[in-house]
N, C-alpha and C positions, 0 to 999 in steps of 0.2 A: 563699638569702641573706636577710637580716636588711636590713630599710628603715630606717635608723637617723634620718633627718632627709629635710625636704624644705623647696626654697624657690622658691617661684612669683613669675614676673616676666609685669607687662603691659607687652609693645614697639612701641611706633612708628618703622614703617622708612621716611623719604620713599624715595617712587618717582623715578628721573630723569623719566621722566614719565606722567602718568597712564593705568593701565590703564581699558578701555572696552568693555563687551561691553551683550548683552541687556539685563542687572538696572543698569546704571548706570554710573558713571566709581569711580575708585581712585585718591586722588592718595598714599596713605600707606597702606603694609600695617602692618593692626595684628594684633599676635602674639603669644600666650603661650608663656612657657618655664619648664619645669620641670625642675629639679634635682634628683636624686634620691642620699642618700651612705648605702654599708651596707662594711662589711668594710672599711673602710680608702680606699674608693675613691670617685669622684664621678662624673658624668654625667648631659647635658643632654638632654631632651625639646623639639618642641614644634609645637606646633597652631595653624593660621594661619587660623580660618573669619570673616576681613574685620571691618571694623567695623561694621559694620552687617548684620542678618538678609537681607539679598539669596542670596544663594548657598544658604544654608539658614536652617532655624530660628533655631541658633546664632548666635550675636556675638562677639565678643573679650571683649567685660566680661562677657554671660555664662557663658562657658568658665570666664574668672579666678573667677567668684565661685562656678561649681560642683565645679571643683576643689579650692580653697580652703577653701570652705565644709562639703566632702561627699565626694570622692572622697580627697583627700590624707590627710585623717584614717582613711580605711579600709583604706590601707594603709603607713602609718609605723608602726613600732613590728612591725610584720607580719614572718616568714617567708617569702618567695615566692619559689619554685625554678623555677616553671615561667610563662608568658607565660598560661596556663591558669587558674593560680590567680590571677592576677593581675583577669583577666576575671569568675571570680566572684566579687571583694572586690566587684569593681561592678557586678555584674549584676542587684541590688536596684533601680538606679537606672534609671527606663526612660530609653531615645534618650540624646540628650548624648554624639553619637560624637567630635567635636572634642573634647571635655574629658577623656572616655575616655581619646583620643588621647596627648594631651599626659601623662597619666600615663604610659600603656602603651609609647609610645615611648622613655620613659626610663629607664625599665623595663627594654628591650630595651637601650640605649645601656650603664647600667650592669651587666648580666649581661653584655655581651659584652666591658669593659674589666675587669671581672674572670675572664674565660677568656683573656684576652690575645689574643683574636682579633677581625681585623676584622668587625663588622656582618655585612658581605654575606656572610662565608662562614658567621658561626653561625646566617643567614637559614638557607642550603641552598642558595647559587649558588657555580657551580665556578670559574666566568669574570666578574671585578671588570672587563669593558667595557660599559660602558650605551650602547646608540646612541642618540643623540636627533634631533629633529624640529625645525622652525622654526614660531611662531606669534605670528601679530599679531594684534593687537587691532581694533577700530574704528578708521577713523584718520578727518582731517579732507577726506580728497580720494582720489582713486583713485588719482590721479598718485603719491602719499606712499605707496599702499600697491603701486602694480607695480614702485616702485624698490627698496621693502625684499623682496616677493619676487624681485627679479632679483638682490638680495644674499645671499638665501638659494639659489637657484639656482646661482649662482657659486663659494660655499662648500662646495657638492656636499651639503646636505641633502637627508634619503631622502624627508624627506614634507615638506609644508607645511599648518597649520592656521590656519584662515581665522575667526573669531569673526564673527557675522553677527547683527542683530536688522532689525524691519523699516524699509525706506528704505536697508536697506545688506547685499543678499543675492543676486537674481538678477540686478538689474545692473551691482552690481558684482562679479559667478558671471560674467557676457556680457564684462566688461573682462578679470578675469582670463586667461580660458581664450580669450581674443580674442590675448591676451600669450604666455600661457603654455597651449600647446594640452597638454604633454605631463606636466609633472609629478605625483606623487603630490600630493593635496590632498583633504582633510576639511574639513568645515563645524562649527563648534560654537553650538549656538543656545542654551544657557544656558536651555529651561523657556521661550524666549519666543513660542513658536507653540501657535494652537490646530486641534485635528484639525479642526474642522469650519469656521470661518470662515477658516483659513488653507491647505485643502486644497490648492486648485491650487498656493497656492506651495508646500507640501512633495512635489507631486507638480512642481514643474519642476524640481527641486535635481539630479531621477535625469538630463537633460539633458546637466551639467558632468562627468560620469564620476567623479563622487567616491568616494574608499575609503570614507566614510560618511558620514552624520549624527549629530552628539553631540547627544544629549538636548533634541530637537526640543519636546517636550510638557512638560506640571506635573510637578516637581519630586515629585509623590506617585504620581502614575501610572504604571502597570503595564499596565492594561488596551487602555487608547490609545492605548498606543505597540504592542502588538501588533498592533492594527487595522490601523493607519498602516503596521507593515513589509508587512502583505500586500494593503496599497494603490501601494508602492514599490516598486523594482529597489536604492535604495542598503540599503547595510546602516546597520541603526538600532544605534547605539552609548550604552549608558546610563551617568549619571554620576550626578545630585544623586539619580535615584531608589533606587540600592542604596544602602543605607546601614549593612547587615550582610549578612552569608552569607544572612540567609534571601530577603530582597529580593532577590539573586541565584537562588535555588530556587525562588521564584516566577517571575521572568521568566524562568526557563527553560522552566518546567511551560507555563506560556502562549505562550510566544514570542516574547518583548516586543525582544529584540534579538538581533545576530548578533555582537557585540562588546561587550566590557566594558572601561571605564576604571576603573583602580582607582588610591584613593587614600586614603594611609593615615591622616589627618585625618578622611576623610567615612567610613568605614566603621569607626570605633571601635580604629585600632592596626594593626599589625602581625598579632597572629595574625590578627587575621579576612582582612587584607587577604593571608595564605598561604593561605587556605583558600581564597578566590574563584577565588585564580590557581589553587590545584590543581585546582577543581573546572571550570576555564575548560579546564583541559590536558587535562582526561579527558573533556571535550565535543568536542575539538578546535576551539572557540573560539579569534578572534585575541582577546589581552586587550594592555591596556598601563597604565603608569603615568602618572598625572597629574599636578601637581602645585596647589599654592594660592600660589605666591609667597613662599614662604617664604626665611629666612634661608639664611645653608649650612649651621644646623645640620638643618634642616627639609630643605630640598634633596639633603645629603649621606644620608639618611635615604630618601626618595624613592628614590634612588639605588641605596643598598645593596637595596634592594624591586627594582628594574628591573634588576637582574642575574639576578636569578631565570627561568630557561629558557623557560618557558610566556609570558613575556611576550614577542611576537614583533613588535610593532609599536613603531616607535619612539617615546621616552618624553617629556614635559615634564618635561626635567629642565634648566633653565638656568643658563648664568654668569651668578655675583656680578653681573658686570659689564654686564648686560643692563637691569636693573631699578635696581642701588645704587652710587650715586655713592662707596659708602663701604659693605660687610658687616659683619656685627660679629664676625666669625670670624678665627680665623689665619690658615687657607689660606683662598680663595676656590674655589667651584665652577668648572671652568673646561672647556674642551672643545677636543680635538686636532685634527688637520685633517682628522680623517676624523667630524666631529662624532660626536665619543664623551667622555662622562665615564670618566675609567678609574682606578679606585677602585686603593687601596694595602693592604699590610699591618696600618694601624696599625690597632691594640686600637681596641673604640669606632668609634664613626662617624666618627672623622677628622678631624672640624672642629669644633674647641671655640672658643665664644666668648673674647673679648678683654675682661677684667675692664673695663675704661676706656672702649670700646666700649660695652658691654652696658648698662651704668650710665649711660651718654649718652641713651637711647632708650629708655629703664625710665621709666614713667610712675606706675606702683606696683607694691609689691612686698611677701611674708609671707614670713613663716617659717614650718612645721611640725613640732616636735619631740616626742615620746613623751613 
């Protein structure tokens, strides 16, 4: 298909209330979204890597200005049939897997409302039910956070993940599991531990029985997080450190974890983010999907990704109505009572934004035409 036009949006989402982990608080996800129109047809993109370089490299403004500036232009006016070719229009460009992102997903969004099939199935998944997880942030008291897990206990979620930095880990790991001796539960520590001055406390976390650890160590590291799993019983789960397929082939080769979160902002798209999962499924790797907080076109997106078979642990995939007093989308993300998203029919991702909406929380915005 022929990329006839593109038009990039920067968005600001308030939070109902602010997310809090490791790298710092989130009162407002900021987010790009890209449009992409060829053959007659249209559909949205988009990549959510924060406003600020916390999380990775990347920012919001920088995404907007590397897309705009450098990826958009490489391929408007372009040919591109395959998710493949699309990856070597910008393969010239090193890293910049958020900005990647926001291209290649939309990419994907418009190749699949012109095959008239939903996302997840031109993904390669047979079954449109995502099961999902429960996870909280930092919160201000222990008490706030053993009544939101006794909510999510009560709603029958399969796992629960815990965001932890230091001053809020193993005793509040002693309160939890004080409450709650029995459920599935993960820690995610966001890059905010070091192997060596924070050893005992990653060696007490193996105490709580947790399904894992998420990305305990620096966001660059490979090496010390292998160290670290063969200093541990839990399994070491990696997140900001893959950041394409091959980061994945390295922490294999070494041993850096026993679990992968994938997410299709931080690893450059879709294809790549099918390749980790295939290559997770033929390790017999648990893998799952992540998410950034994203709109529901981002979310719906995640989504169609977390249908895909190999992923076996449940996903961060959440309702609209978790994080936005107000989505910019038609339908909202939402979840059954058996905490599951369960995706539909329609062409495309599902969830297109609301012109009126969109243009409310668009901060700036380009065109790119051939």
């Amino acid at each position: 298909m022929k990329i006839d036009a593109a038009e990039i949006r920067y968005v600001e989402l308030p939070l109902i209330s602010p997310w809090r982990t490791a790298y710092g608080e989130d009162a407002t996800v900021h987010s790009v979204m890209i449009k992409l129109e060829g053959d007659g047809e249209m559909a949205w993109g988009e990549a959510t890597p924060f406003y600020a370089p916390t999380y990775s490299p990347e920012s919001a403004r920088s995404v907007y200005e590397m897309a705009r500036e450098f990826f958009l232009p490489g391929v408007v006016g372009e040919t591109l049939d395959t998710a493949e070719e699309v990856m070597e229009r910008l393969a010239v460009f090193k890293g910049n897997p958020f900005a990647k992102a926001a291209v290649e997903t939309a990419w994907w969004a418009l190749h699949s409302r012109l095959l008239g099939e939903p996302l997840w199935r031109v993904l390669g998944a047979a079954d449109p039910v995502v099961q999902c997880g429960a996870d909280f942030g930092v919160q201000d008291t222990i008490d706030e956070l053993l009544e939101l897990i006794q909510g999510a206990v009560d709603d029958g979620f399969p796992r629960i993940k815990l965001k932890v930095r230091h001053g809020w880990d193993i005793h509040m790991l002693e309160a939890v599991r004080g409450a709650f001796p029995d459920p599935v539960i993960h820690v995610d520590c966001n890059s905010g531990y070091d192997l060596h001055a924070d050893l005992e406390t990653l060696k007490g976390f193996d105490r709580f029985h947790l399904a894992m650890i998420e990305q305990p160590l620096d966001h660059l590291d490979l090496i010390e997080h292998a160290e670290l799993q063969k200093q541990i019983e839990t399994p070491v789960c990696l997140d900001e450190s893959v950041k394409r397929p091959r980061d994945f082939e390295l922490a294999l080769k070494v041993g850096a974890c026993k679990v992968i979160n994938v997410k299709p902002g931080r690893v450059g798209g879709l294809h790549h983010a099918i390749q980790i999962h295939d290559r997770a499924r033929n390790e017999g790797m648990e893998a799952w999907v992540g998410g950034m907080l994203e709109s529901g076109v981002g979310a719906g997106i995640c989504a169609a990704l977390g249908a895909l078979p190999g992923f076996t642990y449940p996903a961060d995939v959440f309702p609209s109505s978790k994080f936005y007093t107000e989505d910019i989308t038609d339908r909202w993300i939402e979840q059954d009572e058996n905490c599951c998203v369960v995706l539909d029919e329609t062409p495309g991702v599902g969830f297109e934004p609301v012109p009126e909406r969109l243009e409310a929380v668009t901060v700036m915005k380009d065109v790119v035409k051939v």
